[in-house]
C-alpha positions as CSV (number, residue, x, y, z in Angstrom):
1,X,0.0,0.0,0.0
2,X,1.2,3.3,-0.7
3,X,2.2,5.8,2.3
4,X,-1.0,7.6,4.0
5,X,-1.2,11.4,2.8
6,X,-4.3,12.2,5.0
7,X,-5.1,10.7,8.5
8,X,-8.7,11.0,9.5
9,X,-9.4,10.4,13.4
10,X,-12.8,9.4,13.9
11,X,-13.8,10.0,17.5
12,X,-16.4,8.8,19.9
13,X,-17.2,7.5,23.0
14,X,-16.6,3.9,22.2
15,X,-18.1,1.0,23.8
16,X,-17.4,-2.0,25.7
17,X,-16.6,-4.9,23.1
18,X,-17.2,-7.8,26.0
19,X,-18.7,-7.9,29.2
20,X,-15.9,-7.7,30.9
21,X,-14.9,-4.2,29.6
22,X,-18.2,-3.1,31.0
23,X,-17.0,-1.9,34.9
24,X,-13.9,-0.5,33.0
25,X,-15.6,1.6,30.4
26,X,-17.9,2.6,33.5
27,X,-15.4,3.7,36.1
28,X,-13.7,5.2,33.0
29,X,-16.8,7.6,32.6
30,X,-17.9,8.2,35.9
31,X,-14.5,9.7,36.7
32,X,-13.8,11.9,33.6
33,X,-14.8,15.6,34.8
34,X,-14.9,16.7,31.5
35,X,-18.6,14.4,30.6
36,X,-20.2,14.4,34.1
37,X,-19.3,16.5,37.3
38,X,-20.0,15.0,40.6
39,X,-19.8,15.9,44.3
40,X,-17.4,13.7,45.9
41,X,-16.5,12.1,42.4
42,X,-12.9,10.7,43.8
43,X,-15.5,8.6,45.9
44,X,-18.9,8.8,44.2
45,X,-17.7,8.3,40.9
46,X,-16.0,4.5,41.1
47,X,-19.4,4.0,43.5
48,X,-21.7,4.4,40.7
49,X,-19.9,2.8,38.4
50,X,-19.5,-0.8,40.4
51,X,-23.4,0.2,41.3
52,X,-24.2,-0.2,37.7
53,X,-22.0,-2.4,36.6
54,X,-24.5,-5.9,36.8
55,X,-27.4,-4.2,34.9
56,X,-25.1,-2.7,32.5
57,X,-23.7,-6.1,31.7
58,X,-26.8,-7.7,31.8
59,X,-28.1,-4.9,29.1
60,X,-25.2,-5.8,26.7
61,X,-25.6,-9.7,26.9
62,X,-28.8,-9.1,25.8
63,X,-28.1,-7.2,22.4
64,X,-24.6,-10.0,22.0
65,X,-22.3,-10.0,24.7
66,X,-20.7,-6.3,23.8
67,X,-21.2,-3.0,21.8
68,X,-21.5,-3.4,18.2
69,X,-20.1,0.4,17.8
70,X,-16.6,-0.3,16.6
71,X,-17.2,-2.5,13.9
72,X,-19.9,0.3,12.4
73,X,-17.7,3.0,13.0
74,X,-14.8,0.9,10.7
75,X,-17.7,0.2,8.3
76,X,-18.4,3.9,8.2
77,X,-14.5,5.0,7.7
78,X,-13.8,2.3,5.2
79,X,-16.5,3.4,3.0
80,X,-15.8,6.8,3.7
81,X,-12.3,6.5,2.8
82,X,-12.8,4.6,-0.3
83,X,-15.2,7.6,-1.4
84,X,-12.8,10.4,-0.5
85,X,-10.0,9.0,-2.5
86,X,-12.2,9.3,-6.0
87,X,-13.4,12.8,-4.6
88,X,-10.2,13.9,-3.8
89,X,-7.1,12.5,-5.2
90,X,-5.6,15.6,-4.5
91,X,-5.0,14.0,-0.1
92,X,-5.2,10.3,-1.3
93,X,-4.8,7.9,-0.4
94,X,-6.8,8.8,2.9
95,X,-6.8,6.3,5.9
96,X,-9.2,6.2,9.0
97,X,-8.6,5.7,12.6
98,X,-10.6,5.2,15.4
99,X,-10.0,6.8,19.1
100,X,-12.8,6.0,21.5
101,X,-12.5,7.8,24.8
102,X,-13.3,4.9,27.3
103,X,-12.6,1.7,24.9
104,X,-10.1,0.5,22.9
105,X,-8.4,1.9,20.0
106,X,-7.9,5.1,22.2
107,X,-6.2,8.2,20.7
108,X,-3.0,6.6,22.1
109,X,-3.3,3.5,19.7
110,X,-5.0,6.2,16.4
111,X,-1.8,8.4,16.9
112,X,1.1,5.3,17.0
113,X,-0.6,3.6,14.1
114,X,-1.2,6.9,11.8
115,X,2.7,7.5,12.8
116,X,3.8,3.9,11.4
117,X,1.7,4.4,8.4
118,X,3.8,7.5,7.9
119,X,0.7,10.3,8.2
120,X,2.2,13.9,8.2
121,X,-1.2,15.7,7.4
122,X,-4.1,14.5,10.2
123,X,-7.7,15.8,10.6
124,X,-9.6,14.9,13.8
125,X,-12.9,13.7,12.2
126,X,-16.1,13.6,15.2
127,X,-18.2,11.3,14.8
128,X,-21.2,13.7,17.1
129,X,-22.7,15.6,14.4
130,X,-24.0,17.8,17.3
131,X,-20.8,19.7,19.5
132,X,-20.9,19.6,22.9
133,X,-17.5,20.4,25.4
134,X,-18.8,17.0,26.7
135,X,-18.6,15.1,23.6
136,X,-16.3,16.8,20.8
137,X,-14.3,19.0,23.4
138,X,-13.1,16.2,25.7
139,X,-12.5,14.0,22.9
140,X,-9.8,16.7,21.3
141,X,-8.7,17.5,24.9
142,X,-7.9,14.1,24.8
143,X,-6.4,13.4,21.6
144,X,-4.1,16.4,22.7
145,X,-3.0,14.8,26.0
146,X,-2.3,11.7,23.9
147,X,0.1,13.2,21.7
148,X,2.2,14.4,24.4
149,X,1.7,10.7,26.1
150,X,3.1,9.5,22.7
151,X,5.7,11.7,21.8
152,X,4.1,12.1,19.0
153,X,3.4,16.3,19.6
154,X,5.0,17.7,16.2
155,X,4.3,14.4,14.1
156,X,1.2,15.7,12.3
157,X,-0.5,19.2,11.0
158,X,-3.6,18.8,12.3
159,X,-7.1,20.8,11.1
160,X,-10.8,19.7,13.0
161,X,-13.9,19.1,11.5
162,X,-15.9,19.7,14.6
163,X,-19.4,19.8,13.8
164,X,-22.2,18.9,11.3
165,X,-25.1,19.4,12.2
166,X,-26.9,20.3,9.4
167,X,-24.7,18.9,6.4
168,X,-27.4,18.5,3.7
169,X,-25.7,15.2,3.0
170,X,-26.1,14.0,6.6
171,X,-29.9,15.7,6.7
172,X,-30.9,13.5,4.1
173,X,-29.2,10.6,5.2
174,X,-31.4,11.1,8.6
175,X,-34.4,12.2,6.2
176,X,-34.2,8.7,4.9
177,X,-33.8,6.9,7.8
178,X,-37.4,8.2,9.0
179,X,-39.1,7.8,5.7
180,X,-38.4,4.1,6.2
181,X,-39.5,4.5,9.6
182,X,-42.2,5.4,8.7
183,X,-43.7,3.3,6.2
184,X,-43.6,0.6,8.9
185,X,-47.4,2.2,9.9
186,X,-50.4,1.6,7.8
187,X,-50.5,3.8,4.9
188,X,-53.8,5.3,6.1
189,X,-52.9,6.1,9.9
190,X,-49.3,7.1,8.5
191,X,-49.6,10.6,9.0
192,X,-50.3,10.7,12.7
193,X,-47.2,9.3,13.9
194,X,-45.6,11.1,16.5
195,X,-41.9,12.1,14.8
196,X,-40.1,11.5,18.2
197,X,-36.7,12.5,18.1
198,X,-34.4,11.6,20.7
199,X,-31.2,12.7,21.6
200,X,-28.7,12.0,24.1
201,X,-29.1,14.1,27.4
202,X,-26.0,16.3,29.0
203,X,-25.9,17.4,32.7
204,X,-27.5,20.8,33.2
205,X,-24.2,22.3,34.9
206,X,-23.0,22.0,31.1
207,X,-25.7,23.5,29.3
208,X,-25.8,26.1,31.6
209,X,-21.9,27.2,30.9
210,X,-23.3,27.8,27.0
211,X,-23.1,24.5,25.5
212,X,-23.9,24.8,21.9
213,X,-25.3,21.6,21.6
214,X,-28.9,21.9,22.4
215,X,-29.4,25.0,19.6
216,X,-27.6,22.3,17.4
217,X,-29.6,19.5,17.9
218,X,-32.6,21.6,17.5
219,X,-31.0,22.7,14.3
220,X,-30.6,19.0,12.9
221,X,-33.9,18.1,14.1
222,X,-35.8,21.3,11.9
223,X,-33.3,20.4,8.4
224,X,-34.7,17.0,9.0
225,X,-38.1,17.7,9.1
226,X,-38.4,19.7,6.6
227,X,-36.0,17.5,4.1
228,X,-39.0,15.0,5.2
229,X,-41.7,17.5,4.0
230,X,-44.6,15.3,6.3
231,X,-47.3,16.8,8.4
232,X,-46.5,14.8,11.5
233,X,-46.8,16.4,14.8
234,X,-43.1,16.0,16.1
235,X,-40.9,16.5,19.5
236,X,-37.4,16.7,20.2
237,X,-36.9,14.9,23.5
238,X,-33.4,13.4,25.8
239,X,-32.5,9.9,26.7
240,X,-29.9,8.0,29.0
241,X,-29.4,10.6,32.2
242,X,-27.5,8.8,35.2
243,X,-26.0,10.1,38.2
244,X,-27.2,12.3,41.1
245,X,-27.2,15.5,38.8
246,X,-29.7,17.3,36.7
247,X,-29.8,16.6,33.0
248,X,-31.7,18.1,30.1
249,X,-35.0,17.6,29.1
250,X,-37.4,16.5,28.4
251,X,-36.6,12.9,28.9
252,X,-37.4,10.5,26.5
253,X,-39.1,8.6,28.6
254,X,-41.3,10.9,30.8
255,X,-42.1,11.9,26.7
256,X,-43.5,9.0,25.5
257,X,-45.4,8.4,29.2
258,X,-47.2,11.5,28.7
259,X,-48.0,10.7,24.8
260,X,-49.4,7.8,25.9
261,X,-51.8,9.6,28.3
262,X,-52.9,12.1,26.3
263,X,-54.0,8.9,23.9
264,X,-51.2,8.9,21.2
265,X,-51.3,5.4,19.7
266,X,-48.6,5.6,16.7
267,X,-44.6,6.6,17.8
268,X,-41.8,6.8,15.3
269,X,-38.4,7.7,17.3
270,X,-36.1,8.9,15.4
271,X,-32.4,8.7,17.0
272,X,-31.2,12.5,15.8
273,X,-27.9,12.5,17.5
274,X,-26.4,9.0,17.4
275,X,-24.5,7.9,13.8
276,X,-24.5,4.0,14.6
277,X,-26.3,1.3,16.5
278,X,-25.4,0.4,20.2
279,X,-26.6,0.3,23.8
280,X,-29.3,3.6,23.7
281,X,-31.0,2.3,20.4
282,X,-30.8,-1.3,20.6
283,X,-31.7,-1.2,24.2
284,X,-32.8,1.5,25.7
285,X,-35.1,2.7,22.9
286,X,-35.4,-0.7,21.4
287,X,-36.8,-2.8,23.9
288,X,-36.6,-0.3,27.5
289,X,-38.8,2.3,26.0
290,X,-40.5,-0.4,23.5
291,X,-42.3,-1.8,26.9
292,X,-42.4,2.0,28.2
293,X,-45.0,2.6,24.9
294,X,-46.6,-0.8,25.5
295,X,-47.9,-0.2,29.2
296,X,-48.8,3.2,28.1
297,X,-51.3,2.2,25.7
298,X,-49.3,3.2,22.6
299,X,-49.9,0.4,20.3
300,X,-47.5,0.8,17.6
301,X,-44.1,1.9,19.0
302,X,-41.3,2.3,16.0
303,X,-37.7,2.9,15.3
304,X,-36.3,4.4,12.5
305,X,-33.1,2.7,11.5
306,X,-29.8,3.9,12.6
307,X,-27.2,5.5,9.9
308,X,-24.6,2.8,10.1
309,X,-23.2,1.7,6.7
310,X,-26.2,3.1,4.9
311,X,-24.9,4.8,1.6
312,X,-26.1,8.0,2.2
313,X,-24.7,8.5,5.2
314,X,-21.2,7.5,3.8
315,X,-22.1,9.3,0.8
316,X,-22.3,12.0,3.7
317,X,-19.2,11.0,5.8
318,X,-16.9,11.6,2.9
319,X,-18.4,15.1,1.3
320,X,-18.0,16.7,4.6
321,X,-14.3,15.5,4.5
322,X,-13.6,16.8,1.3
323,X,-15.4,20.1,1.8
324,X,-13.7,20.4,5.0
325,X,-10.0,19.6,3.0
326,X,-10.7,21.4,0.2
327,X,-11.8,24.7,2.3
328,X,-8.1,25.0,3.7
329,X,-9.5,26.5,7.4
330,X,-8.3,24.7,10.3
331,X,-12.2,24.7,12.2
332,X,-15.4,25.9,11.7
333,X,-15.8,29.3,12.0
334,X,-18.5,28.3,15.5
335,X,-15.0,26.2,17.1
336,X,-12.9,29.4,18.7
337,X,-16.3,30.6,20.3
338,X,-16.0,29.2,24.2
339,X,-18.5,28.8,26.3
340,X,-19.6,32.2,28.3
341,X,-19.3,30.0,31.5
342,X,-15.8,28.1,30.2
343,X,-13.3,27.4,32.9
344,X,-11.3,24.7,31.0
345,X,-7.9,26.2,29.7
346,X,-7.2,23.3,27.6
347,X,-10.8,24.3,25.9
348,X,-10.6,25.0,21.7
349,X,-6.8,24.0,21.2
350,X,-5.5,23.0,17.9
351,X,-2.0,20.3,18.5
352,X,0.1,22.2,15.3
353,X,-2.5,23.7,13.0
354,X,-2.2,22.9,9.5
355,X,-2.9,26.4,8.5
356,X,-3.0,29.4,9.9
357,X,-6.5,30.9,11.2
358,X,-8.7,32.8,8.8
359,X,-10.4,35.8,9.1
360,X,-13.4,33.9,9.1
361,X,-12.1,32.7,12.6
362,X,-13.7,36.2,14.1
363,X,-9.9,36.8,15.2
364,X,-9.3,34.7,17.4
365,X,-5.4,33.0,17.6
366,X,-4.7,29.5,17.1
367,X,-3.2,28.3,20.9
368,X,-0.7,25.4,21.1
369,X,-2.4,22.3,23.2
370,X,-1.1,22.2,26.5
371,X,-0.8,19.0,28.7
């Protein structure tokens, strides 16, 4: 194979591949201040965590034994990758790699290969089309603290595509996704489906610092529904909250409860902020929320398919790439903005930019990543 001219990180969360992973991936989670602040959380972190540990396993041994998000994510960068090279042989050949936060590959592993392969020019791809300092921003904190941990600091130029929420490619991958939703319902009741789109929740402690990720879900969830062009009555609601902290709402649950009780019969959820299958579809809204709907009297309960290795959403996957190499900027021209209520120094770093800011960048300098 011919030497890698473009590196594209993908990052998420990650999963745990086994049931053993699970406490690991949960202590992992519970202790990292940068997703979820707790009181006590040297003590009340780890105590959770073991807490929730057996259900948690017993959750993934019933969808397999273990998350199934790696192998889409390699799904979604091979095709990706094989599309970006015809679109732009300019950076090909292009290579991905995946850095999960709390299961492995971590950045660590991304950085060392991408090195070996002999990547000079790197783009740090996330995989939440939605930002959040939660998501997106710990994930680059973290791919930044890697590269020191590596030695690996002035191995690659780096740029960030660090948000898409309302890529028309991804819109009409997600448009797609609920037309086939919904032609699970009779033709003739079609139409009154509840569109319920569900996202996952953050703490309120980080919306309330400025978090730009509620405007952007909202944002997704409006391209969507009018790329659909249907009269369904729809609602944007928030699953999988944990921990003694408040979390935004409305909850996806307490959402379909009260559709039920106002005598909704027919729900299409529509998972807005997720790219792939794993625990919160296949469990939580699959089968937790599926028996939620059932006691509530809603009789037909549906999910739209997730994005996975659908075409479009590769189709998708590899045009934001390409616009995003083509344009030459470093970020999106929303990255430099921090939160009014930011206390995290480390907060919108770039690890050596591979250009310099534009104007477009509203003047504010590139900073070195620190740590």
């Amino acid at each position: 194979m011919s030497k890698v001219k473009t590196g594209i990180v993908m990052m998420n969360l990650g999963g745990p591949a086994t049931l053993d992973e699970v406490e690991p991936f949960l202590l992992q989670l519970f202790a990292d201040r940068e997703i979820i602040q707790l009181p006590f959380q040297k003590w009340l972190g780890p105590f959770i965590a073991r807490r929730r540990t057996p259900r948690v396993r017993g959750l993934y041994a019933n969808i397999g034994g273990g998350s199934p998000i790696l192998a889409h994510t390699r799904a979604q960068g091979r095709g990706m990758v094989e599309r970006l090279d015809r679109l732009s042989p300019e950076t090909a050949p292009h290579q991905f790699y995946v850095a999960f936060r709390y299961a492995k590959p971590k950045s660590d592993e991304a950085l060392r290969a991408m090195h070996a392969d002999g990547v000079e020019r790197a783009v740090a791809f996330t995989q939440y089309p939605q930002f959040s300092c939660s998501t997106t921003g710990s994930s680059l904190n973290e791919l930044w603290r890697a590269a020191g941990r590596t030695g690996l600091r002035d191995a690659f130029r780096w740029s960030i595509i660090d948000r898409w929420p309302v890529h028309p490619g991804f819109v009409e991958a997600m448009a797609d996704t609920a037309r086939e939703g919904l032609k699970e319902f009779d033709p003739e009741e079609r139409d009154r489906a509840v569109l319920l789109f569900s996202a996952h929740s953050l703490p309120l402690d980080v919306i309330d610092r400025g978090d730009a990720y509620p405007q952007e879900v909202g944002a997704t969830v409006q391209r969507v529904v009018e790329r659909l062009g249907v009269v369904n009555p729809y609602v944007l609601a928030y699953q999988s909250d944990v921990g003694p902290v408040r979390w935004l709402g409305p909850s996806t649950e307490q959402v379909i409860r009260r559709l039920g009780a106002r005598g909704e019969k027919r729900v299409l959820v529509v998972p807005i902020a997720f790219t792939s299958d794993h625990i919160e579809t296949l469990s939580e809204l699959d089968r937790e929320y599926g028996e939620v709907a059932h006691t509530v009297g809603i009789t037909q309960y549906k999910r739209a398919p997730a994005l996975n290795d659908r075409p479009l959403f590769l189709d998708a996957l590899a045009d934001i790439a390409r616009e995003h190499l083509a344009s030459g900027e470093v970020f999106s021209t929303q990255y430099p903005m921090r939160c009014a209520g930011c206390t995290n120094a480390q907060c919108r770093n770039v690890l050596n930019p591979a250009a310099r800011a534009s104007r477009r960048a509203r003047g504010e300098r590139i900073k070195s990543a620190t740590g």
